[in-house]
VEXKOLKE-24181 format. One record per residue (C-alpha): residue number from 1; residue in three letters; x, y, z. Coordinates in steps of 0.001 Angstrom, whole numbers, plus 524288, in hexadecimal, padded with zeros to 5 digits. Layout:
BEGIN
[NUM, "ALA", [X, Y, Z]] ...
***
This chain:
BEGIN
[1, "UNK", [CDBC5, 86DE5, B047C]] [2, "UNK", [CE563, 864D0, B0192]] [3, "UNK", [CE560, 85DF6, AF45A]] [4, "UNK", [CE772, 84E16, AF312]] [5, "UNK", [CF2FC, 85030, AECC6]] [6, "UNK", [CF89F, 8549D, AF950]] [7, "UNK", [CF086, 84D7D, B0322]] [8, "UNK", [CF6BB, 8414B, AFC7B]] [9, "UNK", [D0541, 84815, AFF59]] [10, "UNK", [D0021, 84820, B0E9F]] [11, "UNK", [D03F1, 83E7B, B1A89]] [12, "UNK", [CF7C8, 8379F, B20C5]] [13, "UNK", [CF728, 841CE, B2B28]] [14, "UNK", [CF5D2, 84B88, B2401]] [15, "UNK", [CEB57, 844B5, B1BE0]] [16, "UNK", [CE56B, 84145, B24AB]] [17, "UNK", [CE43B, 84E90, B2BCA]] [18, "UNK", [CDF78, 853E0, B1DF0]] [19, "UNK", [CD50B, 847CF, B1C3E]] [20, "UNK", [CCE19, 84BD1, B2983]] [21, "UNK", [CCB8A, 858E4, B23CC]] [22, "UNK", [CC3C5, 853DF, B1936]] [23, "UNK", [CB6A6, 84D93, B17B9]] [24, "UNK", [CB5CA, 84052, B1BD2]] [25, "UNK", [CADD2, 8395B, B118F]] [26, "UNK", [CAC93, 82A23, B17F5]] [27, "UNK", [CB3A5, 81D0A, B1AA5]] [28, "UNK", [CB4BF, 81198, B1720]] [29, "UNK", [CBB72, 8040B, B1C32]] [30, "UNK", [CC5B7, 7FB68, B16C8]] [31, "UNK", [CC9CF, 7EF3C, B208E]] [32, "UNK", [CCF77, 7F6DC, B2B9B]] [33, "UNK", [CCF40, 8040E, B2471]] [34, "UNK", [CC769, 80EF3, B25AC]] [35, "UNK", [CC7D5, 818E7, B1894]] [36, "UNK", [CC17D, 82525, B1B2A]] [37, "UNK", [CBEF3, 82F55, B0FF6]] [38, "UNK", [CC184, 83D31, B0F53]] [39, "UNK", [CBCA6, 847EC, B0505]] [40, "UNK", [CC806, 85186, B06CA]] [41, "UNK", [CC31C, 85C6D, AFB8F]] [42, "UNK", [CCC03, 8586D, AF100]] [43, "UNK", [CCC56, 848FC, AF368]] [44, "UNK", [CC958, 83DA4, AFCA5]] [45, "UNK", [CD269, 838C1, B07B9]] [46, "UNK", [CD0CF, 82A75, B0B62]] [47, "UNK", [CD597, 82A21, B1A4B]] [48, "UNK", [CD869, 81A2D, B1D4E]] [49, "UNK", [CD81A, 8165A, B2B85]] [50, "UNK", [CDD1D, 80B74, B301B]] [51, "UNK", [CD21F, 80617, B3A28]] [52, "UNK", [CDB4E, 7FB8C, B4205]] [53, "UNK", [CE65C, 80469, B43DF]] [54, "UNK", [CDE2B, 81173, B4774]] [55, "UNK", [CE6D9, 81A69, B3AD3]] [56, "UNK", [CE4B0, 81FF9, B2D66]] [57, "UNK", [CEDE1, 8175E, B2557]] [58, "UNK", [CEB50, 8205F, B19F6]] [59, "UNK", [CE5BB, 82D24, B1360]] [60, "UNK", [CE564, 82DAD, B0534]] [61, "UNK", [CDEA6, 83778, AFDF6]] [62, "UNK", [CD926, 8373C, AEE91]] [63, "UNK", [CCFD0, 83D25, AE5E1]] [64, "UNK", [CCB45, 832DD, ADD8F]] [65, "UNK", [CBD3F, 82D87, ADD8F]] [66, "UNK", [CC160, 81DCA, ADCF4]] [67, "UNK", [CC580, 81FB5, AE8DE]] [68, "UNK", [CB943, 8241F, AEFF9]] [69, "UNK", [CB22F, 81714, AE9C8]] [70, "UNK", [CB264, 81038, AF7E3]] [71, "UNK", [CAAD0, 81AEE, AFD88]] [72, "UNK", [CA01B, 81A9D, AF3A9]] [73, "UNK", [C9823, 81133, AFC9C]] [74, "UNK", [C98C2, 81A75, B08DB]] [75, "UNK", [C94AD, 82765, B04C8]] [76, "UNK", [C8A2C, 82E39, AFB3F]] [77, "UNK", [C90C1, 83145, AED28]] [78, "UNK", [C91FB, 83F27, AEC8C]] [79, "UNK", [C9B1D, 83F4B, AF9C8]] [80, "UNK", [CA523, 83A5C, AF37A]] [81, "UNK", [CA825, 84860, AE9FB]] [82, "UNK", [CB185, 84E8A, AEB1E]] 
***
């Protein structure tokens, strides 16, 4: 398990080969973004796609609740616990 600490410290490969071993959670869309969620144990990942260029543009990963606030309207309450 890694902790966020030092899946912060990692290139987008590599967090990105650590996101797809988690639990994908759901997505949501943003313009010409796709940001899918991932419950990784210890904290979330946010994976952002960029639709119109076919590539992840960016993987950050966090712990805090705010941040899980756009997801509120796609899933049940207690999926979101972490």
């Amino acid at each position: 398990m890694v902790s966020l600490f030092r899946f912060l410290d990692l290139d987008i490969n590599e967090k990105a080969n650590y996101v797809w071993q988690g639990t994908y959670i759901a997505t949501r869309t943003e313009t010409d973004k796709r940001i899918l969620l991932y419950n990784l144990g210890e904290f979330y990942a946010e994976v952002v796609y960029d639709a119109l260029n076919n590539e992840i543009t960016y993987i950050k990963g966090f712990r805090a609740n705010s941040h899980l606030v756009p997801y509120m309207n796609l899933l049940p309450y207690d999926s979101l616990s972490l």
